[in-house]
N, C-alpha and C positions, 0 to 999 in steps of 0.2 A: 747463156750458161758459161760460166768461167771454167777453161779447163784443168786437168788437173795437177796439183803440182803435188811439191817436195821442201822440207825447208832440210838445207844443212849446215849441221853444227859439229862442236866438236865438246871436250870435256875444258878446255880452255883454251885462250887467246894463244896463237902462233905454233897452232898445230896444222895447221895448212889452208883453212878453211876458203881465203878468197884466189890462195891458187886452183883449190879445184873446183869451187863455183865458177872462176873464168877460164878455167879448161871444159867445161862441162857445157857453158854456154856457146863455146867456138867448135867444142865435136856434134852437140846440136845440130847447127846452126848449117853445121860442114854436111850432116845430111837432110836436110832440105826441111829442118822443123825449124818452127817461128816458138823462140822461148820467151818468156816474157819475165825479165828479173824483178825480184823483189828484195831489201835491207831489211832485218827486224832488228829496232834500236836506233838510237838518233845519229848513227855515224852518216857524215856530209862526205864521208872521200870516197868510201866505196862505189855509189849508186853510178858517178861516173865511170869507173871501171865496167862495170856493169854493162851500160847503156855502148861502151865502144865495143865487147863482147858479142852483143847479142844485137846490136841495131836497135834497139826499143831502150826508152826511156824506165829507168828503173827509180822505183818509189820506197821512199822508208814507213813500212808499217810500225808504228809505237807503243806497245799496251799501256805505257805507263802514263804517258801522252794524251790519248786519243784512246776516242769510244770505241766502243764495238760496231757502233753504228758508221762512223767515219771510218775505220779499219775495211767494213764490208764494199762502200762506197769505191775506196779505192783500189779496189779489187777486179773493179770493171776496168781495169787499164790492160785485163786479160784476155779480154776480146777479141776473136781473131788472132788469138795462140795457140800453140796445140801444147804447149806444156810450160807450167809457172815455175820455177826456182828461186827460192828464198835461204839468202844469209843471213845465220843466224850471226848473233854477238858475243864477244867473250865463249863464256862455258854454257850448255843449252840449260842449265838452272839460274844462272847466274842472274840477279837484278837486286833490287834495292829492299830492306826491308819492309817500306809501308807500301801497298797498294796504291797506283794508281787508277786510272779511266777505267783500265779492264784488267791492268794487272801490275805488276813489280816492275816489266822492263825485259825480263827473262825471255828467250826465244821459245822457252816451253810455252808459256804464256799465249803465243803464236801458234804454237801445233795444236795447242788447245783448243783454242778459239777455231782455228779453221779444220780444223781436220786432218792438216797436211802430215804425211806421214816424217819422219824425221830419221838422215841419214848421216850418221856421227863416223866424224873422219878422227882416226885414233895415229899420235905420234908414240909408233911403237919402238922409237929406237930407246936403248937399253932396257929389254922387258923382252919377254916372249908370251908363254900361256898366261901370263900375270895380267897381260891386257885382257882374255878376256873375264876378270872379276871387274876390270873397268865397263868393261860395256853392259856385263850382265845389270850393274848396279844402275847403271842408267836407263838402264830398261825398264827395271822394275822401281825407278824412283817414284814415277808420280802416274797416276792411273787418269787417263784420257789424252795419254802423250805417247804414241807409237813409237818404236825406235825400229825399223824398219831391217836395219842391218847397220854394216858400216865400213870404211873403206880405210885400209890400210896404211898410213904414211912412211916415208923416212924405214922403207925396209931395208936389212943393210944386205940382205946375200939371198939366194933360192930358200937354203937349210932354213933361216932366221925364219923367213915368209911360211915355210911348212910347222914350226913350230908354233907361232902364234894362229895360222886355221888351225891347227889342234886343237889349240883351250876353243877358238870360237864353235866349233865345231862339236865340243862335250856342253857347253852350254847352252846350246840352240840358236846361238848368234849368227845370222848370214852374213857369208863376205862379199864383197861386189866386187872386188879387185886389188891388189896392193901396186902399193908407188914405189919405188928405189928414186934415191935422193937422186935431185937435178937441180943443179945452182944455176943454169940459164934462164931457168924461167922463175926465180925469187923474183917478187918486184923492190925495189929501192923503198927508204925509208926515211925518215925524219922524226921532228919530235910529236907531232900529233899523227903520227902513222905512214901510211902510204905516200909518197910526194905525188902528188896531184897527176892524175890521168894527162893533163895536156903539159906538162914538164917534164914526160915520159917519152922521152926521143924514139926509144925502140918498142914502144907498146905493141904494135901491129904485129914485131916479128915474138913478143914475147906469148900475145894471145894466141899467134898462128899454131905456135912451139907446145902450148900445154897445151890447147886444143888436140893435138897429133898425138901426144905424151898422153892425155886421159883419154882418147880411142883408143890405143894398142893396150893399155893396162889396166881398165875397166871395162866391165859389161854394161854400156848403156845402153843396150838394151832392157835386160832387165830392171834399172832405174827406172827407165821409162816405164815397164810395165806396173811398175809399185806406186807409181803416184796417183792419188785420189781425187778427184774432184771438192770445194768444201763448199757447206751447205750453208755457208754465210755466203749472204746476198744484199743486196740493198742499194739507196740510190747517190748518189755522187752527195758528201755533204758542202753547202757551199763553205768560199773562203774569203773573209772581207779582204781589199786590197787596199792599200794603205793612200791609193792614189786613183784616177782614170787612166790618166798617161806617168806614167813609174819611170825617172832617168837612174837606171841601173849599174852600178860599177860592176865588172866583168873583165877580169885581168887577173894575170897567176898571185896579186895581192890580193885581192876581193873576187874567191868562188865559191865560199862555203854560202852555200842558199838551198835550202830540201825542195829538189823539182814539184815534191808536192803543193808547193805554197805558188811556184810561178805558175805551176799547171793551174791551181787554183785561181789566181789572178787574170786569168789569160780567159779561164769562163766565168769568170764573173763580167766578163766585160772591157778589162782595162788593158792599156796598150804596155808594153815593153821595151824602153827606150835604151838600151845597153850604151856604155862607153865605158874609157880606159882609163883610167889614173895615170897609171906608169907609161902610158902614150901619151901624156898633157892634155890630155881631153876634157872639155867642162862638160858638165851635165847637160841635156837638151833643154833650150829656155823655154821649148814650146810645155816643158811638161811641168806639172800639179806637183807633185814628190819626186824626191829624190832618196835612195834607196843604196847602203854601202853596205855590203854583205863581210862576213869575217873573210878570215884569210889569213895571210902572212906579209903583214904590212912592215914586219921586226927585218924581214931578210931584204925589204927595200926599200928603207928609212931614207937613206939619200937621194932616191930617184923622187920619193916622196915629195921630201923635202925640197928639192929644184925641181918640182912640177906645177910650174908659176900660173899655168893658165888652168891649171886645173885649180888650184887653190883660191888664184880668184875668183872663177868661176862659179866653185862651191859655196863662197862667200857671198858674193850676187844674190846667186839662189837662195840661199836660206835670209835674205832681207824681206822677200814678201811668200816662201810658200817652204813647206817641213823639209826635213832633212833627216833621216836615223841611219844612224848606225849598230850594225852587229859584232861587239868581238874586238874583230881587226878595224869593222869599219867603224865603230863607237872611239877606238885607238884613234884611226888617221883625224877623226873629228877633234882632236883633244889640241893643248897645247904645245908637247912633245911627247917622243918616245925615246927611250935610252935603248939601246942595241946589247948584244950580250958584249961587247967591246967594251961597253961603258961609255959609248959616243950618242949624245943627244942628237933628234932631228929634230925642229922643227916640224909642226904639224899643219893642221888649218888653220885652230883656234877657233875654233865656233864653240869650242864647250874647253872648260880649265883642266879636265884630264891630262896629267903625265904620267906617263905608266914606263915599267923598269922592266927587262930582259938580263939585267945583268949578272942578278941574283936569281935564279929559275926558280917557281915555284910553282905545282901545278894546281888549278885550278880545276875541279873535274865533279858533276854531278848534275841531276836532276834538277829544275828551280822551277818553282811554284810564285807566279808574280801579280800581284793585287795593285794595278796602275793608283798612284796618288795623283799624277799628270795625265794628259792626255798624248798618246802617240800618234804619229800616224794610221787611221783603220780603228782605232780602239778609242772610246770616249773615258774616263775618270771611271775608276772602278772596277772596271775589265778584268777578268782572273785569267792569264795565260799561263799555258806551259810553255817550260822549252830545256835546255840543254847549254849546260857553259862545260870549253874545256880550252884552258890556254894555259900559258907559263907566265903570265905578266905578271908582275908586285904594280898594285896603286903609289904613287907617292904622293898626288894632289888630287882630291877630287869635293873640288870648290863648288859645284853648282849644286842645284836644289836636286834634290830626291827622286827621280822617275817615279820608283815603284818601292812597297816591301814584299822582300824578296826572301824566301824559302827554300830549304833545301827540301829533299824526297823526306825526309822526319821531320818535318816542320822546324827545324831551324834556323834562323833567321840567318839571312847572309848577305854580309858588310858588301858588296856587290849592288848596290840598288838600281844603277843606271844613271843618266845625269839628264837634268831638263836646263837649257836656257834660251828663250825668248823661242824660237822654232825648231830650233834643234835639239833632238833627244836620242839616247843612244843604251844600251844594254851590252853585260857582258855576254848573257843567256841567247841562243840562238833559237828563236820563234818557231815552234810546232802547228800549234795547235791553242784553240780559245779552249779552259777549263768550262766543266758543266756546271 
């Protein structure tokens, strides 16, 4: 039996939300509970955070993604918790207009499906009683989506914090506790969010710090007693792996990869052969596929670019067995990259992509992909989902067509991926097979 958890959200993006799900996972954790995190939405940076919080590997749940059946599946990652925590994304309504697998995308989407009750972090700074016509609204927006209570952010003074319990208080809105601003434990930032859990020098003393900070100023107790167990169950769905033995890039350029899919890979059977790019590392010759996850291949074009044994290595390899790239890794596979300088690297050249940082433009959405080629794990025809988000501009993309490729409203997006001879690569980062 999964136990029970909480998912929290907030009314939108950069109202606190992964400060105090990794305070929440370290005051846990500090009293002797085993929490088990969970992402709703396709963000890759979070789960890391997560997983250095709490000790346990945390998984992105996706409705827009992935079934209800797949969703239930990996839920058994719960086992042997005494309590789940789920971040939501953006705003708790927020997602796409057309339905996906089981839903839009929306973390309501999640409380729905499972049960969990949902506890909305509000940034109350400049507002008082005003906040709670926000919370009351979100209470009562969508019927089988609890809002359980919700926790204070960004209070400026005692008086401010008695003003806003007031409105929640005439509304029937529970408070759990409010925060007064702390800029020691913001984490660092960049252009696709968070700067990566292991590029985070001080993370240990930052989780130590909210951990401390959301015990003195929240009742988790009571948290703890509000979460429910959910009556979605089911059995682990499998995950094809693209290889038996997978030589893995694994370095602050290439770590955007959803532990779902290695988790997957790893019981389906197949080995995981990690190595570095940015340590001149070739792929392992003894392995089948070779496997370059997105990342931030723009911030280290030059180490790229003079990572001679890695390039030929890459090149070797992909002579007699696949090669794909996601994102950053479909980038490093290309001809070059131009930096936001305006300074060309050098790339592999396994495929004629040259992609430009210099002019940012963001790429950001759902994609819905109908293989025309065959990729690694996937034969002609294949319907995946998955998730694109970078700043790159295309300026060359000479090879054949991976896939047609779809945004969440079905429209079509110049984005296809590129196929040549064994190498194949996508902008979209791989969830999930469509049904």
């Amino acid at each position: 039996m999964t136990p029970p958890g909480l998912i929290i959200s907030a009314p939108a993006s950069g109202t606190g939300k992964t400060t105090l799900m990794l305070g929440l996972l370290a005051a846990f954790r500090a009293t002797g509970l085993t929490v088990q995190p969970f992402k709703s939405g396709p963000d890759y940076i979070d789960p890391a955070f997560h997983a250095a919080a709490s000790g346990r590997p945390s998984y992105n749940l996706e409705s827009w993604a992935m079934t209800a059946g797949r969703i239930a599946g990996l839920l058994g990652a719960g086992e042997g918790a005494d309590l789940i925590l789920a971040e939501g994304s953006m705003g708790l309504f927020d997602g796409v207009a057309q339905k996906g697998e089981t839903g839009t995308g929306a973390s309501a989407d999640l409380a729905a499906l499972t049960g969990w009750p949902v506890v909305l972090v509000l940034d109350v700074s400049g507002q008082a009683q005003s906040a709670a016509a926000v919370a009351k609204g979100f209470a009562e927006m969508r019927p089988g989506v609890r809002v359980a209570g919700v926790v204070l952010n960004r209070v400026a003074s005692p008086r401010h914090e008695a003003l806003v319990r007031s409105g929640m208080e005439a509304v029937g809105i529970r408070v759990f506790g409010a925060l007064p601003r702390k800029a020691t434990i913001e984490m660092p930032e960049r252009h696709l969010g968070l700067v990566q859990a292991e590029e985070t020098p001080e993370l240990d003393r930052i989780i130590a710090e909210a951990g401390a900070f959301i015990a003195e100023h929240l009742d988790i107790a009571a948290l703890q007693a509000i979460a429910e167990s959910s009556a979605l169950r089911g059995p682990t769905h499998p995950v094809t792996p693209p290889g038996q033995r997978i030589a893995l890039a694994r370095d602050a350029a290439f770590s955007f990869v959803y532990p779902h899919l290695l988790n997957g890979w790893r019981n389906a059977g197949a080995e995981i052969v990690p190595f570095s790019p940015l340590a001149d590392e070739a792929p392992d010759d003894g392995a089948d596929c070779c496997w370059l996850p997105g990342g931030y291949p723009e911030l280290h074009g030059a180490a790229l670019a003079n990572a001679a044994a890695f390039r030929r290595g890459l090149k070797h390899f992909a002579e007699t067995r696949p090669v794909h790239g996601e994102c950053g890794g479909y980038m490093a596979m290309g001809a070059g990259l131009v930096d936001a300088r305006g300074q060309r690297h050098e790339m592999t050249g396994l495929l004629g992509l040259v992609t430009s940082f210099e002019k940012r433009r963001m790429h950001l959405g759902y994609r819905l992909a109908t293989l025309g080629q065959a990729m690694p794990g996937h034969p002609v025809g294949t319907r995946l989902r998955g998730h694109e988000f970078h700043y790159s501009t295309i300026l060359d993309q000479p090879d054949m067509a991976l896939a047609n490729v779809e945004d969440a409203n079905g429209e079509p997006v110049p984005e296809t991926g590129s196929r040549r001879g064994l190498a194949t690569g996508t902008f979209f980062h791989l969830i999930a097979e469509a049904t």
